[in-house]
C-alpha positions in Angstrom: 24.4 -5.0 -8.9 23.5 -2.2 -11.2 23.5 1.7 -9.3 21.3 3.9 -11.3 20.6 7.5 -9.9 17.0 8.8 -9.7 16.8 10.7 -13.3 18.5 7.9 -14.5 15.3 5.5 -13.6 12.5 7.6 -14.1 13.7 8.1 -17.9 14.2 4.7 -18.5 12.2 2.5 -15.7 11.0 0.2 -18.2 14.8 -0.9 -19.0 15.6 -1.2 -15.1 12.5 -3.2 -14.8 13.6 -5.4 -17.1 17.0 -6.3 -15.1 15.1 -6.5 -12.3 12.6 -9.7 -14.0 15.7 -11.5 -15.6 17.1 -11.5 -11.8 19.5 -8.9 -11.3 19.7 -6.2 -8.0 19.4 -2.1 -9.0 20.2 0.2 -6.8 18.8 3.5 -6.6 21.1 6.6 -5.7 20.3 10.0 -4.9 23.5 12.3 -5.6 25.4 9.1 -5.0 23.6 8.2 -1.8 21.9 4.9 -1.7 18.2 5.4 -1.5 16.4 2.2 -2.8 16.7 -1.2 -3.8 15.0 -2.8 -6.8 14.9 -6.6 -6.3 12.8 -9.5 -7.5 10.0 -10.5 -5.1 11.3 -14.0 -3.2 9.6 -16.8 -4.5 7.0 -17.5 -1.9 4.5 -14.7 -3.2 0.9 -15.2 -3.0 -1.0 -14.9 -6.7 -4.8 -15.3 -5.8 -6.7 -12.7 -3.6 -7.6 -15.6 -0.7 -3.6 -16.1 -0.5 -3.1 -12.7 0.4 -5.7 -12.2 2.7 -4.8 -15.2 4.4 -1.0 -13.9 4.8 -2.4 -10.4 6.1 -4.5 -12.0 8.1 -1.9 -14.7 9.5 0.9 -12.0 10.0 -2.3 -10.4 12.2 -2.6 -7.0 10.0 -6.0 -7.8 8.9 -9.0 -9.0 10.8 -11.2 -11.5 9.0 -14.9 -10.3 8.7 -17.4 -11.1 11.4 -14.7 -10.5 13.9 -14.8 -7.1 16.1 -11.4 -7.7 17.3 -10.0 -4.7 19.7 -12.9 -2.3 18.1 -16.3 -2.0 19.8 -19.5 -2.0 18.2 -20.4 1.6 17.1 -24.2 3.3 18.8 -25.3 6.1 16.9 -25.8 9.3 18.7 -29.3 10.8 18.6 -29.5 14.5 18.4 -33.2 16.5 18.3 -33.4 18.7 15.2 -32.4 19.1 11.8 -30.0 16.0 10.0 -26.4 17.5 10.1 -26.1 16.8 6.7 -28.8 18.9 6.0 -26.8 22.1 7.9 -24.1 21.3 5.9 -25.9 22.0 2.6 -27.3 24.9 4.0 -23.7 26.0 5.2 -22.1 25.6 1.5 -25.3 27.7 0.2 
């Protein structure tokens, strides 16, 4: 495991990066504090946009579309008068 401390990575993140790709674990210090850890992703990682969706939507922190789900549809509000966002470009005048 490599320690680096924060200076340290921002000046040469492309380096760390680099250990990080060929396999190896950095960890990121703060005045000698652990703070982060830099680690390959594990090999199961989705590469096309369905795959992830899917996941999010498996681990049930994304709703598919077409689904309301816990939210209700939304019914405008009809108020007599002027468009607000017509007062609103008067206010900023």
């Amino acid at each position: 495991m490599i320690s680096v401390g924060i200076r340290q990575l921002k000046n040469g993140l492309t380096r760390y990066l680099r250990f990080v790709e060929e396999g190896q674990v950095v960890l990121v210090t703060n005045r000698k504090r652990p703070m982060a850890v830099l680690k390959k992703p594990e090999g199961n990682t989705a590469t096309s946009l369905d795959e992830k969706l899917a996941g999010l939507i498996a681990e049930g922190n994304l709703l598919p579309a077409g689904k309301s789900g816990p939210f209700k549809r939304f019914k405008p509000i009809r108020v007599k008068g002027k468009p607000v966002s017509m007062t609103i470009i008067e206010d900023r005048r």
